[in-house]
C-alpha positions as CSV (number, residue, x, y, z in Angstrom):
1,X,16.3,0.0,-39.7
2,X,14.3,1.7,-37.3
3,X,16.5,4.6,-34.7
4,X,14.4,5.4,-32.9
5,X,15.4,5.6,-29.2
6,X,13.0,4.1,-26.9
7,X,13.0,4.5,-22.9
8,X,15.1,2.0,-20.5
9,X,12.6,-0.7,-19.7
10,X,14.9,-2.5,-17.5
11,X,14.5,-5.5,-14.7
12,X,16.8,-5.8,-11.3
13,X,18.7,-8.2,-12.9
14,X,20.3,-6.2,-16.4
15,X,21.5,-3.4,-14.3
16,X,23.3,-5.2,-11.2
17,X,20.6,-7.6,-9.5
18,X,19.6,-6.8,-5.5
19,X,22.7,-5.2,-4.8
20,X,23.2,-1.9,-3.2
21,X,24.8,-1.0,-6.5
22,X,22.0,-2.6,-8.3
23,X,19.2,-1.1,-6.9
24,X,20.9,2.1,-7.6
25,X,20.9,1.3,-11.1
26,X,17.6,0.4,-11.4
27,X,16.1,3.9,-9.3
28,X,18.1,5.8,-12.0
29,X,16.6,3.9,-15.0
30,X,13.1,4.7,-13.3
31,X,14.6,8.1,-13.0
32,X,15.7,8.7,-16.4
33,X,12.8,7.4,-17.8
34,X,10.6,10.2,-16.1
35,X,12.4,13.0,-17.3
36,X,15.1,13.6,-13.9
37,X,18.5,12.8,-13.8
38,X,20.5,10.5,-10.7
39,X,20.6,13.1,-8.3
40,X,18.0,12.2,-6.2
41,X,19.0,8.6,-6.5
42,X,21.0,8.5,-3.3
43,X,18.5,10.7,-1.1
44,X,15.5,8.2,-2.4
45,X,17.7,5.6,-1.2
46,X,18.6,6.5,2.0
47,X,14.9,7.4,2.8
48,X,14.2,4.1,2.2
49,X,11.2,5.7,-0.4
50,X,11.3,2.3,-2.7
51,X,10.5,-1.2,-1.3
52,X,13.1,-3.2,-3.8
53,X,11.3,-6.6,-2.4
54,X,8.5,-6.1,-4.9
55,X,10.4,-4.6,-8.0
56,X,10.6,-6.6,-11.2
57,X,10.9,-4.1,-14.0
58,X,11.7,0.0,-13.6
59,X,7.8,0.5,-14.2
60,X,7.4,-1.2,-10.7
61,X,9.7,2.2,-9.4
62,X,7.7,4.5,-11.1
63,X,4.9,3.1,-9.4
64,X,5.4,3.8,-6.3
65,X,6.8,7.2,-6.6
66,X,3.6,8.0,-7.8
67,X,1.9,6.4,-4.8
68,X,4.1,8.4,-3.0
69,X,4.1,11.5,-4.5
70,X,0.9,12.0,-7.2
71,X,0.6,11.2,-10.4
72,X,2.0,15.2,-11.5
73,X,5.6,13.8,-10.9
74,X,5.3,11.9,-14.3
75,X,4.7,15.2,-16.2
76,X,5.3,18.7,-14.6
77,X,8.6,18.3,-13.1
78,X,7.9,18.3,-9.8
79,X,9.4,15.3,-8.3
80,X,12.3,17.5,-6.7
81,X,10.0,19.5,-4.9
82,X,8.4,16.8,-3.8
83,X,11.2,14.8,-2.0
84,X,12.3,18.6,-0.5
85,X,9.0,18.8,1.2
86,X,9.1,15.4,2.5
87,X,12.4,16.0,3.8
88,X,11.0,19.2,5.2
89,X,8.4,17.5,6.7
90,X,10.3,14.6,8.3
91,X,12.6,17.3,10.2
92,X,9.5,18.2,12.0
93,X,9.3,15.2,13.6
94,X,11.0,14.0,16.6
95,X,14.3,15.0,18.8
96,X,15.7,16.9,16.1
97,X,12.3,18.7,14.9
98,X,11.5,19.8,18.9
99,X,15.0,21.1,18.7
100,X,14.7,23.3,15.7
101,X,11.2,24.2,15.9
102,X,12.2,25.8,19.4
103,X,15.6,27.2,17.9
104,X,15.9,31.0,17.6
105,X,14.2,33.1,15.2
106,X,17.3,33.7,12.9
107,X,17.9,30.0,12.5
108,X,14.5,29.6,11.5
109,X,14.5,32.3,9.0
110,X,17.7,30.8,7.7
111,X,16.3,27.5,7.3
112,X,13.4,28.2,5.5
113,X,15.6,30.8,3.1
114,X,17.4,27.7,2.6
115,X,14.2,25.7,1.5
116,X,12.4,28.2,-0.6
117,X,15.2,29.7,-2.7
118,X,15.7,27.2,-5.2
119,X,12.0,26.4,-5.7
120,X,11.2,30.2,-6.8
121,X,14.4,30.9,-8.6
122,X,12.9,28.1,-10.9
123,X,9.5,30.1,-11.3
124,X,11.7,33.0,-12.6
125,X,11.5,35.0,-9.2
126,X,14.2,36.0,-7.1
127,X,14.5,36.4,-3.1
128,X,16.2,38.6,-1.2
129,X,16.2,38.9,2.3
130,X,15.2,42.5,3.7
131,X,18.2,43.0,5.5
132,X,20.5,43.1,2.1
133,X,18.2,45.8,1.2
134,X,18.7,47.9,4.2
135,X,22.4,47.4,4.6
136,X,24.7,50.6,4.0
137,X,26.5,51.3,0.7
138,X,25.5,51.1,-2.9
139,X,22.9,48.5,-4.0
140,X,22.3,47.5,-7.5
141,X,20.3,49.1,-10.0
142,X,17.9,46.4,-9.1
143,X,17.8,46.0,-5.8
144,X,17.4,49.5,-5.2
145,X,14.3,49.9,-7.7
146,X,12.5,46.3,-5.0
147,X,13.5,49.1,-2.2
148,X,11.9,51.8,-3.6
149,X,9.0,49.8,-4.8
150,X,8.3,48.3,-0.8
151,X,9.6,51.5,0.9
152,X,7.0,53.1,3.0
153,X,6.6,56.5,3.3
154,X,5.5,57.9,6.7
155,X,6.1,61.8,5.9
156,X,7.9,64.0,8.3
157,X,8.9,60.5,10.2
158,X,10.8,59.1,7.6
159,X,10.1,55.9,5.3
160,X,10.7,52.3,6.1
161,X,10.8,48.8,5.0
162,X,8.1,46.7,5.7
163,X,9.3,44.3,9.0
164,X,9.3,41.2,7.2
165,X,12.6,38.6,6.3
166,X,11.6,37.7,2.7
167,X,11.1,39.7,-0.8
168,X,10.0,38.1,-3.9
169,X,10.7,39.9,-7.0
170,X,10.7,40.0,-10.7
171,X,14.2,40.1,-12.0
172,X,13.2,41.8,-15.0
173,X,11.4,45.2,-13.8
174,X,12.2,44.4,-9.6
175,X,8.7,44.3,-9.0
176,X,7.8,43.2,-5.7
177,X,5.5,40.0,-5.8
178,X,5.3,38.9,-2.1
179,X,6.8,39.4,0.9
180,X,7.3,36.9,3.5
181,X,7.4,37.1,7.5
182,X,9.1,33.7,9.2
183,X,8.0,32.9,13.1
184,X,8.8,30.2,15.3
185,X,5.9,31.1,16.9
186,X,2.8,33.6,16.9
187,X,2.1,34.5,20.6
188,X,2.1,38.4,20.3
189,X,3.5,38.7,17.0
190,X,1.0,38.3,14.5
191,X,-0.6,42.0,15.0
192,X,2.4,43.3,13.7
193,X,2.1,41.1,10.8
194,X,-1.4,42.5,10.0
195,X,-0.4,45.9,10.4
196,X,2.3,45.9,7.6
197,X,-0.3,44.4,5.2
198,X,-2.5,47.0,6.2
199,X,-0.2,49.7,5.0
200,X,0.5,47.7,2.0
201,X,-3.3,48.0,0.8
202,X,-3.2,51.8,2.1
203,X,-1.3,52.5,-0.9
204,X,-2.6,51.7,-4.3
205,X,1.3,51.2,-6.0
206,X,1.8,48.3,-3.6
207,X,-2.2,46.8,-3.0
208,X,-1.1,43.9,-5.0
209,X,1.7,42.8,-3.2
210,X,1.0,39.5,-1.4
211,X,1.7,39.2,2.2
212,X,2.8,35.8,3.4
213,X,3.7,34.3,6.8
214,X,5.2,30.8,7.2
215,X,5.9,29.6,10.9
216,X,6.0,26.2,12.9
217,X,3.7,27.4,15.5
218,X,4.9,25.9,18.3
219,X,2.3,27.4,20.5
220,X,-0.5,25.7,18.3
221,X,-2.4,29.2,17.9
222,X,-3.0,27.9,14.4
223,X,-4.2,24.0,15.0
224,X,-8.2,24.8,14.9
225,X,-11.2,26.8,13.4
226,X,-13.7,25.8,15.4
227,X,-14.2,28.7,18.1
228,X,-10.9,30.0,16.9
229,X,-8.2,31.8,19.0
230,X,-7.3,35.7,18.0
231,X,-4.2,34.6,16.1
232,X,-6.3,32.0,13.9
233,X,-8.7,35.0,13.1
234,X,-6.1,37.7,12.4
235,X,-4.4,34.7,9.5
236,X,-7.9,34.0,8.1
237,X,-8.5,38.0,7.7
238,X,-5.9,39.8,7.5
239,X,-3.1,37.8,5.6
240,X,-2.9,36.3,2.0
241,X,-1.8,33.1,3.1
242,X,-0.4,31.4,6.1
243,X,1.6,28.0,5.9
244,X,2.6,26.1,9.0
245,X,5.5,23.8,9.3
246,X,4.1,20.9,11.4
247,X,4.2,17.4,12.0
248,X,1.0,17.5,14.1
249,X,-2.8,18.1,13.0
250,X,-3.7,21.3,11.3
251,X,-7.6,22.5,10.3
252,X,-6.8,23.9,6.9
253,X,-8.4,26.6,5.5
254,X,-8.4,28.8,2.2
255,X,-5.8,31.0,4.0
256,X,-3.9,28.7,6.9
257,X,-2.8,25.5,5.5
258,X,0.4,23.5,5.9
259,X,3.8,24.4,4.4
260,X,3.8,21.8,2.0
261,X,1.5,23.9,-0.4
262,X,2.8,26.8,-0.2
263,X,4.8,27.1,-3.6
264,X,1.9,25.7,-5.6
265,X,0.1,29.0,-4.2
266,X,2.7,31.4,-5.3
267,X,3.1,29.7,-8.6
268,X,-0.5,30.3,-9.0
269,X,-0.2,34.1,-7.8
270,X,3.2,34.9,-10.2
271,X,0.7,33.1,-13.2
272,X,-2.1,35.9,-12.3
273,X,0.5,38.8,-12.1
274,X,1.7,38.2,-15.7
């Protein structure tokens, strides 16, 4: 007799027909089948992701997920990401993305902490947000070695953190990976920016720390390259990477592109620093 255990190949009808409850069924067999469990069953649902009018067999699901999302969702695990981008990226449009586009910058902040967390803690990292390291009392061992490591040193005057929201670091030895600056918009702010990465490559312990900036850009300072505005230059030059949360068009570049690709590019950088 032959054990072996194949994959679910099953049609609308074996696991509950058109029925709410049915076509829940059959999303988790295509689920299963790629490697995820059911817990993105009900947000693919109520996205309305899968048109059930044209499914026969669970094949038929996986099918168009990988219209929808690319072919790496069969093999690298990546589906998750995936629908938390497009959920991302459906916030930005609308009432509801006008409102929190133009919401204040610690809402912002907290949002995209919200977002990003998860998606680096599963590339090994962790995030802290600059604040934790500057609050008063005892920090861990480890937390105090990221301070040390991103503290600097301005002589006589003191030393200080970097202004940024955002440190990525290696749990293992707390070395600092990137750092990350959140804005709602860039009008007069991204000067500052550029100077902290500045005195990051002044000083040869930290020159390969990565300075990111992720921001909705209300303003549109970012939208174009052709005869670009002073903001657009300052990203291009001066930053490693710039990722704008927006529903509108955006010229993308080597350095300014949208939000969406943003932890592909730091899976790429923690890859190179190993």
């Amino acid at each position: 007799m032959d054990n072996t255990t194949e994959s679910i190949k099953a049609a609308p009808t074996a696991r509950g027909g058109t029925s709410l409850d049915g076509r829940r069924n059959i999303l988790a067999d295509a689920l299963y089948e790629m490697g995820y469990d059911d817990t993105l069953v009900d947000i693919l649902m109520d996205r309305n992701v899968i048109d059930f009018s044209i499914v026969d067999y669970t094949s038929d699901i996986k099918y168009q997920l990988r219209e929808r999302y690319g072919e790496s969702i069969l093999w690298d695990g990546s589906l998750e990401d995936a629908v938390a981008f497009e959920v991302l990226t459906a916030s930005l449009t609308g009432e509801m993305g006008k409102s929190w586009r133009a919401a204040e910058g610690s809402t912002f902040r907290e949002r995209i902490r919200h977002i990003i967390t998860d998606l680096i803690e599963k590339l090994g990292m962790k995030v802290v947000n600059r604040y934790a390291l500057e609050k008063s009392g005892t920090l861990s061992k480890e937390l105090e070695d990221v301070k040390q490591h991103l503290t600097i040193d301005y002589g006589e005057f003191n030393s200080y953190l970097p202004n940024i929201d955002f440190v990525i670091y290696t749990p293992e030895n707390s070395r600092v990976i990137a750092l990350i600056s959140c804005a709602v918009n860039l009008k007069n702010r991204i000067i500052e920016k550029a100077y902290w990465k500045r005195k990051l490559q002044a000083d040869k312990n930290k020159v390969s720390i990565k300075f990111y900036l992720i921001t909705a850009d209300i303003d549109e300072t970012l939208k174009i390259i052709y005869l670009p505005n002073r903001e657009r230059v300052i990203a291009e030059i001066e930053l490693d990477g710039t990722y704008v949360l927006t529903a509108e068009a955006l010229e993308e570049s080597d350095k300014v592109k949208l939000f969406e690709h943003f932890i592909e590019d730091l899976k790429q950088v923690i890859g190179e620093s190993q």
